[in-house]
Backbone bond lengths (Angstrom), bond angles and torsions (degrees), N, CA, C in turn:
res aa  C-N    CA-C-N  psi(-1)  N-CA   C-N-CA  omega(-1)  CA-C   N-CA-C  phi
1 X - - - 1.443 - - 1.528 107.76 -
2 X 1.425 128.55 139.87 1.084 143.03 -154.10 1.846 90.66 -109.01
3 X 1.615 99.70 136.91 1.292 104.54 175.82 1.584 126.77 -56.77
4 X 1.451 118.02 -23.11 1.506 142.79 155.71 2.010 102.94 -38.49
5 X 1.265 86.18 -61.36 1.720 96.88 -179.40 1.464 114.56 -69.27
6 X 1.384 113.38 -55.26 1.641 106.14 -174.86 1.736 113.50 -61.82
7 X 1.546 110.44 -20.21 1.424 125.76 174.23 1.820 101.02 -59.27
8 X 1.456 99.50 -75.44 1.495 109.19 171.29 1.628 123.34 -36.18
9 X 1.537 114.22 -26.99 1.628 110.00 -178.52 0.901 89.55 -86.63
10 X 1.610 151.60 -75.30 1.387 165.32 -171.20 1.822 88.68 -13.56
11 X 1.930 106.56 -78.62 1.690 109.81 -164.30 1.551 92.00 -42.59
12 X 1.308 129.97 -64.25 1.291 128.56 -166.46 1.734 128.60 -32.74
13 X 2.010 97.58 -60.46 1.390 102.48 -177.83 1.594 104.96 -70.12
14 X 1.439 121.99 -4.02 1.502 98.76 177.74 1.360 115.37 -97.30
15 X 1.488 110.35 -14.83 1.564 105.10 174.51 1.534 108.89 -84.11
16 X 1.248 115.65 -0.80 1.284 113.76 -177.63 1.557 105.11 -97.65
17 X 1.351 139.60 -32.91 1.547 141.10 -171.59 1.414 120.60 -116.93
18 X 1.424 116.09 -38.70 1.195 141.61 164.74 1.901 122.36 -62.78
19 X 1.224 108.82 -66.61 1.868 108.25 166.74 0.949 119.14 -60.73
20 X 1.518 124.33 -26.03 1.583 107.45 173.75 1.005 114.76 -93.68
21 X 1.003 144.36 -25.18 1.943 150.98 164.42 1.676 92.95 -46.62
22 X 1.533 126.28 -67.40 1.319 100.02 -176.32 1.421 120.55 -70.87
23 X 1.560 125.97 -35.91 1.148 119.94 -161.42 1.472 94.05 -53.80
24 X 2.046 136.07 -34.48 1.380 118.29 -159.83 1.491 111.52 -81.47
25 X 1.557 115.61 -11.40 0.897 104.66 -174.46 1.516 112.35 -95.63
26 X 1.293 140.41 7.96 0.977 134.05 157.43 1.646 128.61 -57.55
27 X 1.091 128.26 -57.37 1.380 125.37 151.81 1.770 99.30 138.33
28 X 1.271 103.51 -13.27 1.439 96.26 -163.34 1.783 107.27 -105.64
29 X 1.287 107.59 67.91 0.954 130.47 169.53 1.589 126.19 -113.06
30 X 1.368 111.82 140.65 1.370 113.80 -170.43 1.267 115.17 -94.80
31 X 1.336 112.92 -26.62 1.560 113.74 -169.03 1.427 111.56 -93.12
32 X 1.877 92.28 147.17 1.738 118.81 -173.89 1.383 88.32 -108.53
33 X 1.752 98.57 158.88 1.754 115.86 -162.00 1.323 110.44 178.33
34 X 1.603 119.10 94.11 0.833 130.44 154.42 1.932 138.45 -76.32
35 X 0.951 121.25 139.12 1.274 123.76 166.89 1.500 126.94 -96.11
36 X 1.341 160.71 137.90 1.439 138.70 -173.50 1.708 82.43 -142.01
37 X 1.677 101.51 138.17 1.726 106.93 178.96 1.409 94.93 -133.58
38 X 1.734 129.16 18.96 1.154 129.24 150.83 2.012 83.87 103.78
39 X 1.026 119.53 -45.67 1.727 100.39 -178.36 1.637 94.01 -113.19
40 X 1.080 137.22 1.29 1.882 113.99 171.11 1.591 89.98 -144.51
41 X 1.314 92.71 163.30 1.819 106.70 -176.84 1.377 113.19 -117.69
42 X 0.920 139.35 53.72 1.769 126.79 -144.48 1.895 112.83 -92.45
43 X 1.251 113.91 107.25 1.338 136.58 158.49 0.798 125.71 -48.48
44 X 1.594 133.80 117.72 1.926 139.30 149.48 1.276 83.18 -101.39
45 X 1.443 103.40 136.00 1.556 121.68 145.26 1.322 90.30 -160.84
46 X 1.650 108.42 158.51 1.480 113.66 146.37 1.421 136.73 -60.11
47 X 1.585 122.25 135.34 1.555 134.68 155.84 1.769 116.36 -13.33
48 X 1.256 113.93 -41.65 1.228 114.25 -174.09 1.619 113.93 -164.46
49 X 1.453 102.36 161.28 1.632 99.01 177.74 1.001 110.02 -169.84
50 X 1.515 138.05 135.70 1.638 136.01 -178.99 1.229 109.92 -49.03
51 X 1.332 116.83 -177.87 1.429 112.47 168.11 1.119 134.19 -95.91
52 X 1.504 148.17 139.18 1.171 142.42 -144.24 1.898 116.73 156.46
53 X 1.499 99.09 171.08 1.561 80.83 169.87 1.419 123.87 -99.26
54 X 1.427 118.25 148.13 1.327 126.78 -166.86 1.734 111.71 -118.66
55 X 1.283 106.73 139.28 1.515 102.70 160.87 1.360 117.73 -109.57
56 X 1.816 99.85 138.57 1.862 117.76 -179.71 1.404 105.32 -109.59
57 X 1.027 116.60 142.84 1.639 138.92 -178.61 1.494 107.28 -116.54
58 X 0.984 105.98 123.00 1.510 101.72 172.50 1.877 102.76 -135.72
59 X 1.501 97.30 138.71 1.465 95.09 -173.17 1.168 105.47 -121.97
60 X 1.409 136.17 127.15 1.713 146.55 -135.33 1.534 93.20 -125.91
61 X 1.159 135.72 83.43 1.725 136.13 133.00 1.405 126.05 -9.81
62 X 1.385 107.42 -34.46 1.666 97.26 -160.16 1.997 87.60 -124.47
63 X 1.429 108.04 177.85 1.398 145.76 171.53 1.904 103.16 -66.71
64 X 1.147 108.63 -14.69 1.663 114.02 -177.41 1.575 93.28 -76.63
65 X 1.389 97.97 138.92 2.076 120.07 151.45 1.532 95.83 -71.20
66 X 1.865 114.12 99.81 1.216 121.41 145.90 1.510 111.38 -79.96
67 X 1.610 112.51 160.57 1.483 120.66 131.83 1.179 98.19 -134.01
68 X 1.957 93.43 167.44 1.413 129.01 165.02 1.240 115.40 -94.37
69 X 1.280 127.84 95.13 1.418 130.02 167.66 1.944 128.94 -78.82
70 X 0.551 132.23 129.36 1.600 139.40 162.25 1.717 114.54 -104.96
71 X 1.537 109.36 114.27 1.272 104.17 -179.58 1.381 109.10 -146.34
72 X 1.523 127.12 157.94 1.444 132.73 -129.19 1.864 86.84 -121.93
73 X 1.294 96.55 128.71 1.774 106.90 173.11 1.494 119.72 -94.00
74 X 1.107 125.23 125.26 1.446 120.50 -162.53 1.737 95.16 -73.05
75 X 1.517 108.63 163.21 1.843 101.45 -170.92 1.306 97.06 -64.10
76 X 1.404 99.71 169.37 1.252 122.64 -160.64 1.411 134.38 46.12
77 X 1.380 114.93 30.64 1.394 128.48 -173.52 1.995 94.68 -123.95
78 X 1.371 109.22 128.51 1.250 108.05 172.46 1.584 115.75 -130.33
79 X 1.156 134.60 157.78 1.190 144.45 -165.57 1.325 101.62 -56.13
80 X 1.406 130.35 -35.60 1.791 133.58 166.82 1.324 104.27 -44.71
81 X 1.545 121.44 -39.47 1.717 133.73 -171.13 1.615 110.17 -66.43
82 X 1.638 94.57 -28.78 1.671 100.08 -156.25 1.487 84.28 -84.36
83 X 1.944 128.40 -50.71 1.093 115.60 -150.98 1.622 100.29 -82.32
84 X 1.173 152.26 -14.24 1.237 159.99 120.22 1.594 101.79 6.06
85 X 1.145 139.51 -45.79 1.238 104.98 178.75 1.547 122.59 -108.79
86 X 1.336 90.86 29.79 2.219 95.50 171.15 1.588 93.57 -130.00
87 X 1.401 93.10 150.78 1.386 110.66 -178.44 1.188 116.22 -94.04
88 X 1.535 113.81 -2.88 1.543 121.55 -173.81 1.719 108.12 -163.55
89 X 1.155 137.86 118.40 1.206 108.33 142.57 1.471 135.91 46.07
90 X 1.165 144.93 114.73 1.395 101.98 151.99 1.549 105.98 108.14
91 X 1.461 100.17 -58.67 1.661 103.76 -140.91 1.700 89.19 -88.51
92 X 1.576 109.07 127.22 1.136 133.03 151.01 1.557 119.25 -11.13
93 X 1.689 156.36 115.60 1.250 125.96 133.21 1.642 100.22 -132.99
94 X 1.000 117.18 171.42 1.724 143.66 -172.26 1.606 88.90 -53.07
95 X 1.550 111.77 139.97 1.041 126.03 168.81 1.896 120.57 -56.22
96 X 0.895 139.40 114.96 1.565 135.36 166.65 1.507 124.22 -57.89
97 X 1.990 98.24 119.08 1.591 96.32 -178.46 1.015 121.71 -24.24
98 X 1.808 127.88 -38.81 1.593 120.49 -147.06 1.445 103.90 -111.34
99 X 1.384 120.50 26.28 1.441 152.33 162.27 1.613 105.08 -68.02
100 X 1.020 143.01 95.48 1.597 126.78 127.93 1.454 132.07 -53.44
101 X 1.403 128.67 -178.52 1.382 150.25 -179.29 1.380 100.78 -124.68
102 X 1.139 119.32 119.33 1.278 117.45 -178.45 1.696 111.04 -90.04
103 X 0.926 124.57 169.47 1.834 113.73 -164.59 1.740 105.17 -99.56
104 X 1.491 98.60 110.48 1.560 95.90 169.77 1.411 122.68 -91.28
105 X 0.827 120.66 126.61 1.300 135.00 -175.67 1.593 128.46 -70.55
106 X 1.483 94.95 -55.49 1.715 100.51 177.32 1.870 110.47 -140.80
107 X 0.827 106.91 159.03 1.694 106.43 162.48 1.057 120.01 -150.14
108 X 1.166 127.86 162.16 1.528 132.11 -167.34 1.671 107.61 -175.35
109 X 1.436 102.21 116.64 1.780 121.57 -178.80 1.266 122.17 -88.25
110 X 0.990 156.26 168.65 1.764 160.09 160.91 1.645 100.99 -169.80
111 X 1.263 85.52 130.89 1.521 101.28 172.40 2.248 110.84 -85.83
112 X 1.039 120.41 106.44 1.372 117.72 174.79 1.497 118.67 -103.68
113 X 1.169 120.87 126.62 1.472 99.03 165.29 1.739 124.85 77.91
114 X 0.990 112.78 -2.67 1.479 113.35 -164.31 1.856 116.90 82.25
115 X 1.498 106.33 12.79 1.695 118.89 172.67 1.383 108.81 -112.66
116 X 0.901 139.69 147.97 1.898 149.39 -173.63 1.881 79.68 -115.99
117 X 1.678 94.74 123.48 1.346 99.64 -164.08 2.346 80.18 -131.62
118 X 1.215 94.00 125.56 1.553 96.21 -176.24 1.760 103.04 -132.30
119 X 1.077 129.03 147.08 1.121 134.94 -166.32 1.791 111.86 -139.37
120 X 1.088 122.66 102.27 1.494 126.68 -167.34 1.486 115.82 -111.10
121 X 1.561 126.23 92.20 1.440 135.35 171.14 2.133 101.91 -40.95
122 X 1.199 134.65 102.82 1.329 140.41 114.89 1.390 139.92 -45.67
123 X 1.472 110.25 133.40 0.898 123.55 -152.53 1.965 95.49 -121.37
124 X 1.367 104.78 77.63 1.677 115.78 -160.95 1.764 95.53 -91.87
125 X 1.236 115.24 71.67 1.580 113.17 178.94 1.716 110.66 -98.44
126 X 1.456 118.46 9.64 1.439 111.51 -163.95 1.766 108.19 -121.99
127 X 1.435 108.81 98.73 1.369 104.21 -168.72 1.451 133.89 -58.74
128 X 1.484 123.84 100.04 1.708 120.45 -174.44 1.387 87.97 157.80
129 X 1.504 93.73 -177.71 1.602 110.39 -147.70 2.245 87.78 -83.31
130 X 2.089 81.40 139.39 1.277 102.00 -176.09 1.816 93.01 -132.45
131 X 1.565 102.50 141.68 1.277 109.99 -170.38 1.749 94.85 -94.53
132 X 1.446 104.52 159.33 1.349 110.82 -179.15 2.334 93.53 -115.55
133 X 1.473 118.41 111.22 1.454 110.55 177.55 1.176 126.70 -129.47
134 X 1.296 136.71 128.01 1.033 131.59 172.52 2.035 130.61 -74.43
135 X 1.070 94.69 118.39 1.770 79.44 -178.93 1.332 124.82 -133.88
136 X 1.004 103.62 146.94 1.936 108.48 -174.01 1.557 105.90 -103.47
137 X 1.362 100.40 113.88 1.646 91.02 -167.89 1.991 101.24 -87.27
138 X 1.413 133.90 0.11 1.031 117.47 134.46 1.846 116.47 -150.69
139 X 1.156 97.82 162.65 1.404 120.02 -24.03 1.616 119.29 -57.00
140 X 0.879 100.26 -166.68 1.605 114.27 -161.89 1.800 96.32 -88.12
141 X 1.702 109.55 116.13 1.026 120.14 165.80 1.762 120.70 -138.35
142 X 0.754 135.85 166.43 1.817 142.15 -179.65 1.326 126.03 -140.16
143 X 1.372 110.41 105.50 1.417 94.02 -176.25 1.838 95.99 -104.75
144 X 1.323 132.83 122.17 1.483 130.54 165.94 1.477 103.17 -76.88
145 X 1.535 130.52 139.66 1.288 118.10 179.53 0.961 91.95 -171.00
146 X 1.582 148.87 33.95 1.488 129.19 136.92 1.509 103.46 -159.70
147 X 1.573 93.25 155.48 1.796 102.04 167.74 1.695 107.71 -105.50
148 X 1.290 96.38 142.28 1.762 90.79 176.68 1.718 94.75 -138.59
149 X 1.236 109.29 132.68 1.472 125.96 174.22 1.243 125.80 -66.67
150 X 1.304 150.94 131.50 1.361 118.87 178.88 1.948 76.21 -136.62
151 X 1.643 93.98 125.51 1.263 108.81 176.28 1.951 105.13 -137.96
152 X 1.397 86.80 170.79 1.398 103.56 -160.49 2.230 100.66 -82.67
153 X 1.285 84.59 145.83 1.794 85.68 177.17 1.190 111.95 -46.56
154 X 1.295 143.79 152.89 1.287 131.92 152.80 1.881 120.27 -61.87
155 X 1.147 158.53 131.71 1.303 145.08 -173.51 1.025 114.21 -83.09
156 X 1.194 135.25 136.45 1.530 159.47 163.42 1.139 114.73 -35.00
């Protein structure tokens, strides 16, 4: 291997292990991203974000009809409230009055790889805590697995 080349693997393995470790830990990231492997749902998104529209990715492992839902908690409702009514993971229950639907805007599917890769434009204009959920409408399962903030800019 020519020092040209071992130079070239080096630039390579660091943009490959190295830039993304810091870019996640910075925080100031916009994008939501789910995974579903049929028993866990696991969420990146950021803590918080103004209001605006956002795109969610959700990438589906299994043969199941997932979605990615985003939905708006009336005040005083917190994600402890939401996971409060499953006993596990997973387990199915009736949506809560003080539950909104948050407004989706667009969607768009592609199958890659043997993953169902779907991507859904949100429309996050309502400031306070919005749950990030996964659900299998059959059968009927729920995974709750993130809080996302939607707060106002600070003013200039």
């Amino acid at each position: 291997m020519t020092s040209y080349q071992r130079a070239l693997k080096i630039i390579l393995l660091f943009g490959i292990f190295v830039l993304p470790t810091a870019c996640q830990t910075t925080g100031r990231t916009d994008r939501i991203e789910a995974r579903f492997d049929g028993k866990f749902c696991v969420v990146t998104s950021p803590a918080e974000l103004p209001p605006g529209d956002y795109e969610a990715t959700l990438i589906n492992n299994t043969d199941l009809k997932v979605e990615l839902w985003i939905v708006y908690l009336e005040d005083g409702y917190t994600i402890q409230d939401h996971l409060a009514g499953q006993s596990e993971p997973g387990v199915w229950y009736p949506k809560p009055s003080w539950i909104r639907y948050d407004n989706r805007l667009t969607r768009t599917a592609q199958d890659s790889n043997g993953e169902r890769i779907e991507t859904t434009t949100w429309k996050l204009d309502r400031v306070g805590e919005h749950n990030i959920v996964c659900w299998v409408p059959n059968p009927q399962m729920l995974w709750v697995e993130a809080a996302l903030m939607i707060v106002e800019a600070p003013s200039d």
